[in-house]
C-alpha positions as CSV (number, residue, x, y, z in Angstrom):
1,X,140.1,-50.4,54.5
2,X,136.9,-49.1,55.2
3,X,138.2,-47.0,57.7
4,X,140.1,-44.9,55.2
5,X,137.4,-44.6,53.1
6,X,135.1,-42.9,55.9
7,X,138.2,-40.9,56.7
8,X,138.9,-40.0,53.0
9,X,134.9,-39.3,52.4
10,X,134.7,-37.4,55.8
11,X,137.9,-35.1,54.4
12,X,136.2,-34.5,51.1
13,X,133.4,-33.2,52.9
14,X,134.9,-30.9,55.0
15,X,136.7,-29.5,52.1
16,X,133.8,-29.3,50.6
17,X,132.3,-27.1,53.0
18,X,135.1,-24.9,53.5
19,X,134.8,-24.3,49.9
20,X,131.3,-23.6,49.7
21,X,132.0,-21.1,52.8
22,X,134.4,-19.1,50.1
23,X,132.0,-19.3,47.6
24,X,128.5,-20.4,47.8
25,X,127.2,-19.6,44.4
26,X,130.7,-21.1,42.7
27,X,130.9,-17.9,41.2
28,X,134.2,-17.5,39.1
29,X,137.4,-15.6,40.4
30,X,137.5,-11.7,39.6
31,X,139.8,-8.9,40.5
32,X,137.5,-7.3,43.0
33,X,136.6,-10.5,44.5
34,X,140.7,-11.7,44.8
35,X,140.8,-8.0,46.8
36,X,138.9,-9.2,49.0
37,X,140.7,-11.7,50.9
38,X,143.2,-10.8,53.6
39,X,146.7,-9.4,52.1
40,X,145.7,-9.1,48.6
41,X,143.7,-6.3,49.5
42,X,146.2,-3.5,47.9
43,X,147.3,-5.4,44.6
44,X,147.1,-3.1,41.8
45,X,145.1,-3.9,38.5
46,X,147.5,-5.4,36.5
47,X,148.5,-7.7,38.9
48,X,145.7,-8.9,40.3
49,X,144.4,-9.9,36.5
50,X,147.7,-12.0,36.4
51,X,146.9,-13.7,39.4
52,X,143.3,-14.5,38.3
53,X,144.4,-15.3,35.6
54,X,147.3,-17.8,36.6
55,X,144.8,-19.5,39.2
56,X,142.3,-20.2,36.0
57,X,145.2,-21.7,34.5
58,X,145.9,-23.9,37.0
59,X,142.5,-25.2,37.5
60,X,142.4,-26.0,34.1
61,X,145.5,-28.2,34.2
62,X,144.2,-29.6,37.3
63,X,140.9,-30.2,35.4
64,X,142.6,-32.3,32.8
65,X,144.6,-34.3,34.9
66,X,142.0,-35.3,36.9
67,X,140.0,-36.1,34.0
68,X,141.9,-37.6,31.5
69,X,144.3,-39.0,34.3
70,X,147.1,-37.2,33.0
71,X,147.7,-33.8,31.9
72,X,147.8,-33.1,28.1
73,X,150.7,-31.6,27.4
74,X,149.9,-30.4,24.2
75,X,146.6,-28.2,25.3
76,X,148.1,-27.1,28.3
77,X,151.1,-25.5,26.6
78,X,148.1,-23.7,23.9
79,X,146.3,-22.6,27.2
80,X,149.0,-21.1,28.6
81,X,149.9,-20.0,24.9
82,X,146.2,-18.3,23.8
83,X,146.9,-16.9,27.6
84,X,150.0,-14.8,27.6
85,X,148.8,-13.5,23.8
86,X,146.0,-12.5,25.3
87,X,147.5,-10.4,28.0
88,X,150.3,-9.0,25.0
89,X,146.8,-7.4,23.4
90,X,145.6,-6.5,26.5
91,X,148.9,-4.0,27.2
C-alpha cells in the first residue's frame, strides 16, 4: 500500500513537471500560443479559437468533477450553452 502511494505521488510529480515545462507561468491557452506547438502551427483563426476554446471547456468539466466528485450536468450543458452563443456573435 505504501508502495503505490510513493508510485502515485512520484507520477504526480512528474506530471507535474512536465506541465510546468509547457507552461511555467500557468498562463492561459491563446491562439498564438496553441500555434506554437508542433502540427498546429498552420491552423487558421477560426479554428484555432474553437480549439481553445473546446480545451477551456473541457477543463472546466474536468474542474467540476474533480471538485464536486461528479460533473454537474446542469452547468456544464449552460457552459457549453453561453459558449457556442458566444461564437454565433462572434461570426
Amino acid at each position: 500500500m505504501n508502495q503505490e502511494k510513493e508510485e502515485n505521488t512520484g507520477r504526480i510529480i512528474l506530471v507535474d513537471a512536465k506541465l510546468e515545462s509547457v507552461n511555467p507561468f500557468k498562463e492561459a491557452l491563446t491562439v498564438e500560443k496553441l500555434k506554437t506547438f508542433e502540427g498546429l502551427e498552420n491552423l487558421n483563426e477560426e479554428e484555432a479559437k474553437q480549439i481553445v476554446n473546446d480545451i477551456h471547456t473541457l477543463c472546466g468539466v474536468i474542474y467540476d468533477f474533480l471538485t464536486e466528485g461528479s460533473v454537474n450536468k446542469e452547468s456544464t450543458s449552460e457552459t457549453i450553452n453561453n459558449d457556442n452563443n458566444q461564437q454565433k456573435q462572434a461570426a
